[in-house]
DRENDO-1510 file (C-alpha; in Angstrom, 1 decimal, always signed):
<recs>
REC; n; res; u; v; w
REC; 1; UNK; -76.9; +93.7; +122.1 .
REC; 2; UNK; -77.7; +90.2; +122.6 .
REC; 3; UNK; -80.4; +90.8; +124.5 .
REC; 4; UNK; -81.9; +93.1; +122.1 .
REC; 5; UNK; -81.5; +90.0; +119.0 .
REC; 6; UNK; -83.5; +87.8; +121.6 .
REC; 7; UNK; -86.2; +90.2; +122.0 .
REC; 8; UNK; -86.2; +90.5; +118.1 .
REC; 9; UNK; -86.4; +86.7; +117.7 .
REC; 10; UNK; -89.1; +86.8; +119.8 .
REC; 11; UNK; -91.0; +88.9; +117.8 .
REC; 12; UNK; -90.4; +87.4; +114.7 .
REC; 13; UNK; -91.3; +84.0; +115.7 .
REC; 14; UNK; -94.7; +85.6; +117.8 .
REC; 15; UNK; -95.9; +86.6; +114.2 .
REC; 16; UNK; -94.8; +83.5; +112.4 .
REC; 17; UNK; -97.2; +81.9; +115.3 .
REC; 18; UNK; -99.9; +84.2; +114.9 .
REC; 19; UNK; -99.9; +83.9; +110.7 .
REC; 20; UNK; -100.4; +80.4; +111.1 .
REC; 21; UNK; -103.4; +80.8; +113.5 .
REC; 22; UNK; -105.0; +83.3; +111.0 .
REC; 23; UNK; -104.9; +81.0; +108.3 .
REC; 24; UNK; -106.4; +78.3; +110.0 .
REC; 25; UNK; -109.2; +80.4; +112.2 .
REC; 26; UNK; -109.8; +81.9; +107.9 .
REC; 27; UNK; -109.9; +78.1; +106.8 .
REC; 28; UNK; -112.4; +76.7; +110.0 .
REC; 29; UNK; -114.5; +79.9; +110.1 .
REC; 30; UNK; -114.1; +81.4; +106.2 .
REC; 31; UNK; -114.1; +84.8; +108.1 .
REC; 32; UNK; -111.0; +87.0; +107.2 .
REC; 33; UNK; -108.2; +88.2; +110.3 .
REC; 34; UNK; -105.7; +90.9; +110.6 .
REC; 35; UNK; -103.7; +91.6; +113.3 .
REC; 36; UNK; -102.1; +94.7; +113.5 .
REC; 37; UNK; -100.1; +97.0; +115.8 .
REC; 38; UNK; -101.3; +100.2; +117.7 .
REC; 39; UNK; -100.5; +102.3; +114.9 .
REC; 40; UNK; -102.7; +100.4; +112.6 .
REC; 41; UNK; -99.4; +98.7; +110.6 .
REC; 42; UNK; -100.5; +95.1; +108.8 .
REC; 43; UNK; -98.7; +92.5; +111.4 .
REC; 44; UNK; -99.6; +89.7; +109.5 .
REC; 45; UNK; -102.9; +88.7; +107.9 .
REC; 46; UNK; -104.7; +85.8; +106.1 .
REC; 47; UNK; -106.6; +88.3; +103.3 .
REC; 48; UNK; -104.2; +90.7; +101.6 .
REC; 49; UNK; -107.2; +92.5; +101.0 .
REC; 50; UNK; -108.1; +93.2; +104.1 .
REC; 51; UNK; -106.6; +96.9; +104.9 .
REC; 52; UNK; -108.5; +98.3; +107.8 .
REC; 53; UNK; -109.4; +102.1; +108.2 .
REC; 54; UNK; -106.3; +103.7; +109.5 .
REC; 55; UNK; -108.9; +106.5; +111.4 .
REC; 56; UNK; -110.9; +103.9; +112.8 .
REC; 57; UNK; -108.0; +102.1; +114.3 .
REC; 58; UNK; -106.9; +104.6; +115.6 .
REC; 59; UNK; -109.8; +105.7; +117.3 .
REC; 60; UNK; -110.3; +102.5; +118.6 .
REC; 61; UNK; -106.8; +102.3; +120.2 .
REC; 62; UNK; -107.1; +105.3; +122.1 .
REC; 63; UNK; -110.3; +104.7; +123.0 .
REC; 64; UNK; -110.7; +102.2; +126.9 .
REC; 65; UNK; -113.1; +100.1; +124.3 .
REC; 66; UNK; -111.9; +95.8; +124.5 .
REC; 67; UNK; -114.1; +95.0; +121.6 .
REC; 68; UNK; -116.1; +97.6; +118.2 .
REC; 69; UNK; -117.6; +96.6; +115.6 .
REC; 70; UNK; -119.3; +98.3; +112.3 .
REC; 71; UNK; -121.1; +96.9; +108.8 .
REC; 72; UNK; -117.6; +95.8; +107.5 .
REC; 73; UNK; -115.2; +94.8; +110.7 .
REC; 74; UNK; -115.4; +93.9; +114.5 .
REC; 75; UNK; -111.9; +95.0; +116.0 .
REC; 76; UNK; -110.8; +93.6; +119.1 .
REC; 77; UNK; -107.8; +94.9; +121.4 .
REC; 78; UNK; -105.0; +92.5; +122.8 .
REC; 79; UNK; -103.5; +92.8; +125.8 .
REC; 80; UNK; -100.0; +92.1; +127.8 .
REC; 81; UNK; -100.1; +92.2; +131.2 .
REC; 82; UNK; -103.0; +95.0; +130.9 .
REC; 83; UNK; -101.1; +96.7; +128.2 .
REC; 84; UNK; -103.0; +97.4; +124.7 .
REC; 85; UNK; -100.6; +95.3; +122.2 .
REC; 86; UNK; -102.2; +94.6; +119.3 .
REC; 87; UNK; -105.6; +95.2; +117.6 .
REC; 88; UNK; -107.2; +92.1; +115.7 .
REC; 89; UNK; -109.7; +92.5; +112.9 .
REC; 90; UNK; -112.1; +90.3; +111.7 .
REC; 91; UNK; -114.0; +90.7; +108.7 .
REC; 92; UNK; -117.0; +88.3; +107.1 .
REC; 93; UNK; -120.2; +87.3; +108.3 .
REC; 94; UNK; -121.2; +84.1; +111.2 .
REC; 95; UNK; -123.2; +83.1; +113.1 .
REC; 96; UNK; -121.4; +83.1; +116.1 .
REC; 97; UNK; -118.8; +85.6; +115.2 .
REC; 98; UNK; -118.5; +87.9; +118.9 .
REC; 99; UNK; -118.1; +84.1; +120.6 .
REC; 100; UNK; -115.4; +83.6; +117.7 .
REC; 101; UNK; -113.4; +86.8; +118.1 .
REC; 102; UNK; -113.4; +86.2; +122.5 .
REC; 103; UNK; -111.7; +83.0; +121.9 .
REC; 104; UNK; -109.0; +84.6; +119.2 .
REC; 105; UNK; -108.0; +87.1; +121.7 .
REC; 106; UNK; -107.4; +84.5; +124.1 .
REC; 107; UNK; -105.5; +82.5; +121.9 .
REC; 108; UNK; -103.3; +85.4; +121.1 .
REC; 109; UNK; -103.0; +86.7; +124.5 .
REC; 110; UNK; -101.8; +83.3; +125.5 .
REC; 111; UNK; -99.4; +82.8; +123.3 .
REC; 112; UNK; -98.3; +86.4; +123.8 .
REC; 113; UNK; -98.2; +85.4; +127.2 .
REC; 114; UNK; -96.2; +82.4; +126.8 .
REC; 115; UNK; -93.6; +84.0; +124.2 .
REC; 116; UNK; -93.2; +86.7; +126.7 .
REC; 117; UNK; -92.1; +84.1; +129.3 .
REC; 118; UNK; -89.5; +82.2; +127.7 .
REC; 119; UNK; -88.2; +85.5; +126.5 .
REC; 120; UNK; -88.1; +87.1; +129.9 .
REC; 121; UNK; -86.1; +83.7; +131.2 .
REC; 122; UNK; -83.8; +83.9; +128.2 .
REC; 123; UNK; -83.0; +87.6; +129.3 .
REC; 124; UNK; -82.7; +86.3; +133.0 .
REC; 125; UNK; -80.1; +83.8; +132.6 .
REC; 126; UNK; -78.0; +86.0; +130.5 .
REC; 127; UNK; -78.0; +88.7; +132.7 .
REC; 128; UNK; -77.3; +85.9; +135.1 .
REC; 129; UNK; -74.4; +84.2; +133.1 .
REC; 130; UNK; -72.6; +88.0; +133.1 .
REC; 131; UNK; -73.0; +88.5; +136.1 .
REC; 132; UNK; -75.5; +91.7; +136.0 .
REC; 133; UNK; -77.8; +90.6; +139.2 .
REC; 134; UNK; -77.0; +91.2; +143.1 .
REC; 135; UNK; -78.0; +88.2; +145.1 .
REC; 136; UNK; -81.5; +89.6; +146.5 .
REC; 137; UNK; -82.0; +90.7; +142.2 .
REC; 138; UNK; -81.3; +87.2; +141.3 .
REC; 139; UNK; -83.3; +85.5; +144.2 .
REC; 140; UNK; -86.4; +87.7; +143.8 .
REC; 141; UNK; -86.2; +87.5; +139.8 .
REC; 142; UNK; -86.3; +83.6; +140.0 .
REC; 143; UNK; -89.3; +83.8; +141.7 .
REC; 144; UNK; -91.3; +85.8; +139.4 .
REC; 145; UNK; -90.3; +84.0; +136.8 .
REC; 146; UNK; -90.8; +80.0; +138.8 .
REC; 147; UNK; -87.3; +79.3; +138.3 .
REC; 148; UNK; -85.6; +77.2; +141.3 .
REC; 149; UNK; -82.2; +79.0; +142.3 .
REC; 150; UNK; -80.8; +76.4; +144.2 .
REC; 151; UNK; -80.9; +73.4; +141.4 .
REC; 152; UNK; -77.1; +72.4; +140.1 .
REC; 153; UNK; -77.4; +73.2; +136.3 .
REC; 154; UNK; -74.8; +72.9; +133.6 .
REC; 155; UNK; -73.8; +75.2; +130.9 .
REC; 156; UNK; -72.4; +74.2; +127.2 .
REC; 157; UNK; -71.2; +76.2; +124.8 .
REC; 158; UNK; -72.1; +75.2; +121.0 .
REC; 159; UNK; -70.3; +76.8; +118.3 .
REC; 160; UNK; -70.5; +75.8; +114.4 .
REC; 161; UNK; -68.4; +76.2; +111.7 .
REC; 162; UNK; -70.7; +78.3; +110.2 .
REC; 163; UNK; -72.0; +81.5; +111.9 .
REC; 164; UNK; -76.0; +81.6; +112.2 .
REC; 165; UNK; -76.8; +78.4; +111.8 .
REC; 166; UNK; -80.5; +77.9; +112.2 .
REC; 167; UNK; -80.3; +74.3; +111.7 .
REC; 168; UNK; -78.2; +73.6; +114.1 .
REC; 169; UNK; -80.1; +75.3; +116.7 .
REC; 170; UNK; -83.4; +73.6; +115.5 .
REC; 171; UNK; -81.4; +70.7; +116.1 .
REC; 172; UNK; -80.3; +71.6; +119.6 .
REC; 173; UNK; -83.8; +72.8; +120.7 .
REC; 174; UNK; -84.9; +69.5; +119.4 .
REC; 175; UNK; -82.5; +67.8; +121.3 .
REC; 176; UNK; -83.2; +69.2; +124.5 .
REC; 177; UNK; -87.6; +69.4; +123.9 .
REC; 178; UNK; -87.7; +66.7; +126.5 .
REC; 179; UNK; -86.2; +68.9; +128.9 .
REC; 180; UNK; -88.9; +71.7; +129.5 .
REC; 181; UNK; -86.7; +73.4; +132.5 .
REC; 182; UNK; -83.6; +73.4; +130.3 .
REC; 183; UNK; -82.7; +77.3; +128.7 .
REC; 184; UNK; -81.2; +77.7; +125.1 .
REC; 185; UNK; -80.1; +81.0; +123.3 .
REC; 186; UNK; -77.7; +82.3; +120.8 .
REC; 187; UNK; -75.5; +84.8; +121.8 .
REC; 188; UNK; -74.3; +86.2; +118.1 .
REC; 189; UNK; -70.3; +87.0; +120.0 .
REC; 190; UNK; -69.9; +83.5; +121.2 .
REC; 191; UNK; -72.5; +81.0; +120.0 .
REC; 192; UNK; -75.2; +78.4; +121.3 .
REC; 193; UNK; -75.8; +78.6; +124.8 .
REC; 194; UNK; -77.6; +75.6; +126.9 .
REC; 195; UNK; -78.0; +75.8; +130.0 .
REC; 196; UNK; -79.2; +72.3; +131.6 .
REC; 197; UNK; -81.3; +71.9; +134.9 .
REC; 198; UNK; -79.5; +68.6; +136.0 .
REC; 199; UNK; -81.6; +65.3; +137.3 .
REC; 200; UNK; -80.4; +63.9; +140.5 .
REC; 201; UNK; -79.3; +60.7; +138.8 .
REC; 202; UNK; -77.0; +62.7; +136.4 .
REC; 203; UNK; -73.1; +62.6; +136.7 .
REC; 204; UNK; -70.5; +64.5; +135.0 .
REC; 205; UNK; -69.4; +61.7; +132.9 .
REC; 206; UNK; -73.1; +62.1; +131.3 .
REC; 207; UNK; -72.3; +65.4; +130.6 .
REC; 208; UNK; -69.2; +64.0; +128.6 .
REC; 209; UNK; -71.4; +62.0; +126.8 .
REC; 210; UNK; -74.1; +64.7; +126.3 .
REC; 211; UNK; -71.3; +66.9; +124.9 .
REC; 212; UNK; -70.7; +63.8; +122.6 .
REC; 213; UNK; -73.9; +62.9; +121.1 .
REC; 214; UNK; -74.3; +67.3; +120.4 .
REC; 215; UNK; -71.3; +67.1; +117.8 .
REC; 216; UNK; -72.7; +64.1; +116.6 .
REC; 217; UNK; -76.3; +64.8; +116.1 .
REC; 218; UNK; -75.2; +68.4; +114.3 .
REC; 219; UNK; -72.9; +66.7; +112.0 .
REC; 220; UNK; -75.8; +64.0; +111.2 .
REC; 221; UNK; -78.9; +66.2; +111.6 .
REC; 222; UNK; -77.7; +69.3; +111.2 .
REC; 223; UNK; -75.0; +68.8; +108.5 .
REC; 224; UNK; -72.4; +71.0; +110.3 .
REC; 225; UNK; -69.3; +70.2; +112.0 .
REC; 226; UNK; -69.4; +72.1; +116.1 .
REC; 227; UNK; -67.1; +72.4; +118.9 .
REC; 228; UNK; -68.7; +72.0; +122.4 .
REC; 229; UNK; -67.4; +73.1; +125.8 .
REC; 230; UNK; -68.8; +72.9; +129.2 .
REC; 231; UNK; -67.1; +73.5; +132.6 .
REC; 232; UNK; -68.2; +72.7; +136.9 .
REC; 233; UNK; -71.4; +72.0; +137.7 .
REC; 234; UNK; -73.1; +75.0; +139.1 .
REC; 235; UNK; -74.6; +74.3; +142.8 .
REC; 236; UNK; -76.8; +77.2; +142.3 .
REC; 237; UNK; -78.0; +80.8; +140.2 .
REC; 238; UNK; -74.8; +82.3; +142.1 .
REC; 239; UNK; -72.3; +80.3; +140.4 .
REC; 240; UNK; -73.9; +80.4; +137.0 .
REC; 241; UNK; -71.2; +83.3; +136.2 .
REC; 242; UNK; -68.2; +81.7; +137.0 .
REC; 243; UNK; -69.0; +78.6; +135.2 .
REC; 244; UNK; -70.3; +80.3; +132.7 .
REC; 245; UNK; -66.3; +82.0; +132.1 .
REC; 246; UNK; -65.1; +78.6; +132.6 .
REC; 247; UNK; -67.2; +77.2; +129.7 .
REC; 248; UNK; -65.8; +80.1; +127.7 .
REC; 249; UNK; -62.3; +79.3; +128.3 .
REC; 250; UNK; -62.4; +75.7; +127.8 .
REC; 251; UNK; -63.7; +76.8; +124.2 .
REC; 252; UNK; -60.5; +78.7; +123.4 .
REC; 253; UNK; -57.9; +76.8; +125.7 .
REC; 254; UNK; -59.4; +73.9; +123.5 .
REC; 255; UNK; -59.5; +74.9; +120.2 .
REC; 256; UNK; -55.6; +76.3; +120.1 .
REC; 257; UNK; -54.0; +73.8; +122.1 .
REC; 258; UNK; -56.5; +70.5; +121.1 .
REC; 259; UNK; -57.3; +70.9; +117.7 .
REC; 260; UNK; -58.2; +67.3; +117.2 .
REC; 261; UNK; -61.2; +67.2; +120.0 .
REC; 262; UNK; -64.3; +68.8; +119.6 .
REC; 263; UNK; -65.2; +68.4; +122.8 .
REC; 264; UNK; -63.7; +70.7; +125.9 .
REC; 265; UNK; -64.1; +70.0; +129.1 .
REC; 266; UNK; -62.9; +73.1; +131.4 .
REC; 267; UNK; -61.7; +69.9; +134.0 .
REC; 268; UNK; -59.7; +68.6; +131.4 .
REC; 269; UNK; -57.6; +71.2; +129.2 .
REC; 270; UNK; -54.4; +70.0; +130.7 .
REC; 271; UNK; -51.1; +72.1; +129.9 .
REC; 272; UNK; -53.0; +74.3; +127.8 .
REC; 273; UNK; -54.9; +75.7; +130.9 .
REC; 274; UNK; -51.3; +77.3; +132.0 .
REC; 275; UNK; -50.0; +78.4; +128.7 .
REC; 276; UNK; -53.5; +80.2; +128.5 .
REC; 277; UNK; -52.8; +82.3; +131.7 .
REC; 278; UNK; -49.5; +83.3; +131.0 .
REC; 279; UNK; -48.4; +86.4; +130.2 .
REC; 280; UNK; -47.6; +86.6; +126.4 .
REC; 281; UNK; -44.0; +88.4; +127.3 .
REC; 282; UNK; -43.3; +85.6; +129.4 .
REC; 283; UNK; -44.3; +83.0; +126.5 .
REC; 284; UNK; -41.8; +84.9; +123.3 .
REC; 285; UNK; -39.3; +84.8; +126.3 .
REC; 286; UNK; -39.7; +80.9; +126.7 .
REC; 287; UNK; -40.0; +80.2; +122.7 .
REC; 288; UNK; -36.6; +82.4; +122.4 .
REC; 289; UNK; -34.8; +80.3; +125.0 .
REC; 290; UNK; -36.0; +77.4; +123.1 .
REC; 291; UNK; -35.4; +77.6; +120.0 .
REC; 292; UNK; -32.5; +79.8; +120.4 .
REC; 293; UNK; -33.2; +82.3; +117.6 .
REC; 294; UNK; -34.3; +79.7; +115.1 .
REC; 295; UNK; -37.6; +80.2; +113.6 .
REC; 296; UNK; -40.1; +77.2; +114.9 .
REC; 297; UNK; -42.5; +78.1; +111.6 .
REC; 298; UNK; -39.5; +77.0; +109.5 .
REC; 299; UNK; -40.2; +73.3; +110.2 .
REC; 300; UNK; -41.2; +71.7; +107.5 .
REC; 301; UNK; -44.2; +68.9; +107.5 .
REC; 302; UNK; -42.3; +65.9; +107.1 .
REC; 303; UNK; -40.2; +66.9; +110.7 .
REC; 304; UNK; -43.4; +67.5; +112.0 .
REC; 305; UNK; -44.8; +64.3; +110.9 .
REC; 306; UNK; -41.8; +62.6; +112.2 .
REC; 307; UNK; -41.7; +64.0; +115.6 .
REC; 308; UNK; -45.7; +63.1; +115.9 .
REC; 309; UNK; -45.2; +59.9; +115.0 .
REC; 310; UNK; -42.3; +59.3; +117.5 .
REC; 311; UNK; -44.6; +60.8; +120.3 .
REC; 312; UNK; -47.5; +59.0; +119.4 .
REC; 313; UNK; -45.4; +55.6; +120.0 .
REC; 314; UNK; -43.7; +56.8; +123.5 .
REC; 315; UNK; -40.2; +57.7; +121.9 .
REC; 316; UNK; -39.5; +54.3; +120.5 .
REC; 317; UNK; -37.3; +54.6; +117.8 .
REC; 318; UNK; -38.3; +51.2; +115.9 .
REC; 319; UNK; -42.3; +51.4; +116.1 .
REC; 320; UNK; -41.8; +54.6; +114.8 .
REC; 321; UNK; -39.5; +53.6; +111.7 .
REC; 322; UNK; -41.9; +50.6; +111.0 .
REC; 323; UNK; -45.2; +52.9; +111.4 .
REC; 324; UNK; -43.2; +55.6; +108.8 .
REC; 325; UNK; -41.9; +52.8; +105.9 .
REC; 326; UNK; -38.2; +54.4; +106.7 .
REC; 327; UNK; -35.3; +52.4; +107.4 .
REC; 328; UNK; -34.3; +52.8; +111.4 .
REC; 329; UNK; -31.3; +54.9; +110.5 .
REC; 330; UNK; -33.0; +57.2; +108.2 .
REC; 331; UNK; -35.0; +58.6; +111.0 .
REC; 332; UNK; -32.0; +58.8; +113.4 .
REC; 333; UNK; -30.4; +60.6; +110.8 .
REC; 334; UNK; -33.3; +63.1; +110.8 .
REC; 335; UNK; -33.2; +63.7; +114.3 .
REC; 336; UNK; -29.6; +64.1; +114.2 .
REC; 337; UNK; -30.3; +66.9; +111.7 .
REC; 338; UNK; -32.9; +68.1; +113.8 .
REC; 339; UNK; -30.8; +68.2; +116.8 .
REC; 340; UNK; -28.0; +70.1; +115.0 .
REC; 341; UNK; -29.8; +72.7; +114.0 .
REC; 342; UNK; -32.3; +73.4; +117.2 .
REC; 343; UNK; -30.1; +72.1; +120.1 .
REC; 344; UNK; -33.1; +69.6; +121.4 .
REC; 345; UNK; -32.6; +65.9; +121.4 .
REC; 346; UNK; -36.8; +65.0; +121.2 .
REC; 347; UNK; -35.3; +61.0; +121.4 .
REC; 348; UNK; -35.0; +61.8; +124.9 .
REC; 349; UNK; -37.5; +62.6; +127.7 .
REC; 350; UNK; -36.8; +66.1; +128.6 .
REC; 351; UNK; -36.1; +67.3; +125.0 .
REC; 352; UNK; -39.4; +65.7; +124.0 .
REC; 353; UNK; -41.1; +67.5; +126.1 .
REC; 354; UNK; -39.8; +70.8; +125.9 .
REC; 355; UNK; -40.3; +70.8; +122.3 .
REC; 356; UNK; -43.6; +69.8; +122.6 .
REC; 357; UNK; -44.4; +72.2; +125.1 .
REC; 358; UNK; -42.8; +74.8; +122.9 .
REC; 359; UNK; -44.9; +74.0; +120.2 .
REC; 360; UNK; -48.3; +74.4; +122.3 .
REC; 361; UNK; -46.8; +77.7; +123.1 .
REC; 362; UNK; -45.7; +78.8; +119.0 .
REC; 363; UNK; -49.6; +78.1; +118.5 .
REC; 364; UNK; -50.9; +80.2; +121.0 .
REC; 365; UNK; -49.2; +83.5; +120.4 .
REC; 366; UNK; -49.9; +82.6; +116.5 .
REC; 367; UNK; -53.9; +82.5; +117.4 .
REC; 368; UNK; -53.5; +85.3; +119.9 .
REC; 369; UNK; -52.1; +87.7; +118.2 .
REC; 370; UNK; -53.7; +86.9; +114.6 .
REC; 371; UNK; -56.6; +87.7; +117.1 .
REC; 372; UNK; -55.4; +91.6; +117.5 .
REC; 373; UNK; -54.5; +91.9; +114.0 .
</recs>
């Protein structure tokens, strides 16, 4: 499917091209263009009035004829890859008109040409990032298309909170125009993908910073707020899947178990790695031991607060009382209460930590299975 939206944006954006190269050739030349399809249907066109004869056109397109002309048109066949495309028609009188209608078709066969490029790597490298090529596929591909399969390249993963957000992949592209070798894409299930050639003098802590300055510029450019993931390096076209799965899961590892980052590295997702790959039987078995039959959603805002605070300032009682405006034995209280009710001391190492790791675990099967629902 996603490779079918690609070809469609293709398309779309090959006529948007081609309308603005009618209207200037009509404003240089004051001679009228249409382009249309072999079927004779309007493409785009820079005189509304200009309908060609449907018989004519189609004469003309099933006739081995590059170039006709009457009293009223000249019509001129484009061409992919020796394939009939398009027909262009040109209407008005000049001086030079047959030298003016060679040099349209060549402008539109090369940007057909080029369009059809970029869209054929897009299609690659998906294919290549779901792993749908054997090795000599993948090698031989690459070829055709000039693309080095041995160069270490990264992949991010760009989502927005807002689904189809051309802005933000206007500001991407824009972002990355400097890098001609570099591959961007939307894939509608998942989101922006970039896929970066890397220079020899990059290191992965650039990548950390490229991740960086992509949430940035979208919330300044682009207006939107974006989570961005990226995971390995890729030594070559052959790893491309595998890091391309990695980048995936750093999205979701990161947005249930680090919802204060917007940026995932698949290196550094920390416990939330393991909770991710356990089995969710396993995890209800471990919140039940826990909690002991208690409900962990039951906790009310201020605990939650409280505990925070206290494990943002290494358990220490008085930094957390000062940093609350509560007296010290209001909060021992409260964790006294606490305590009574769950079983788990969190003043103390262990208990800390089980809660917290408890916690972590109460989010994931929340997201998960709000996810099947």
């Amino acid at each position: 499917m996603a490779t079918k939206n690609n070809g469609m944006g293709g398309q779309i954006k090959l006529l948007q091209l081609m309308q603005n190269c009618l209207d200037d050739w009509t404003r240089i030349t004051s001679l009228s263009f249409c382009l249309t399809d072999l079927e004779g249907n309007i493409c785009c066109s820079s005189d509304s009035t200009l309908i060609p004869d449907q018989e004519i056109l189609k004469d003309f397109a099933q006739s081995s004829l590059l170039c006709q002309s009457d009293t009223k048109h000249c019509l001129y066949r484009i061409s992919d890859d020796r394939e009939a495309r398009y027909l262009l028609v040109i209407r008005g009188e000049h001086a030079c008109l047959p030298t003016l209608g060679e040099l349209a078709v060549c402008q539109v066969e090369s940007l057909l040409k080029a369009l059809t490029v970029k869209t054929d790597k897009n299609r690659f490298f998906q294919g290549v990032l779901l792993g749908e090529y054997s090795v000599p596929e993948l090698l031989n591909r690459s070829r055709q298309l000039k693309i080095n399969p041995s160069s270490p390249r990264m992949v991010f993963l760009v989502q927005t909170r807002q689904q189809k957000d051309e802005n933000a992949l206007a500001t991407i592209r824009n972002i990355f125009s400097a890098h001609t070798k570099d591959v961007i894409f939307v894939r509608e299930d998942t989101g922006i993908v970039i896929i970066h050639e890397l220079l020899t003098t990059e290191t992965d802590e650039d990548m950390v910073s490229m991740a960086h300055m992509l949430v940035d510029m979208l919330g300044t450019e682009a207006m939107t707020g974006a989570w961005v993931s990226f995971g390995t390096r890729a030594q070559g076209l052959q790893e491309l899947s595998n890091v391309w799965k990695e980048t995936c899961t750093a999205m979701e590892v990161g947005k249930i178990f680090r919802t204060q980052d917007a940026v995932f590295s698949y290196r550094k997702l920390g416990l939330g790695r393991l909770i991710y790959q356990l089995p969710e039987e396993i995890c209800e078995m471990f919140v039940e031991e826990v909690f002991d039959g208690e409900n962990p959603r039951d906790l009310d805002d201020e605990t939650l607060s409280t505990i925070r605070t206290l494990f943002e300032n290494n358990l220490n009682m008085s930094e957390t009382a000062r940093q609350l405006y509560v007296h010290r034995n209001t909060l021992v209280y409260r964790f006294e209460k606490f305590q009574k009710r769950y079983g788990l001391d969190v003043r103390t190492f262990e208990d800390a930590l089980t809660f917290k790791i408890a916690m972590m675990v109460v989010d994931y099967l929340r997201i998960r299975k709000g996810k099947k629902q």
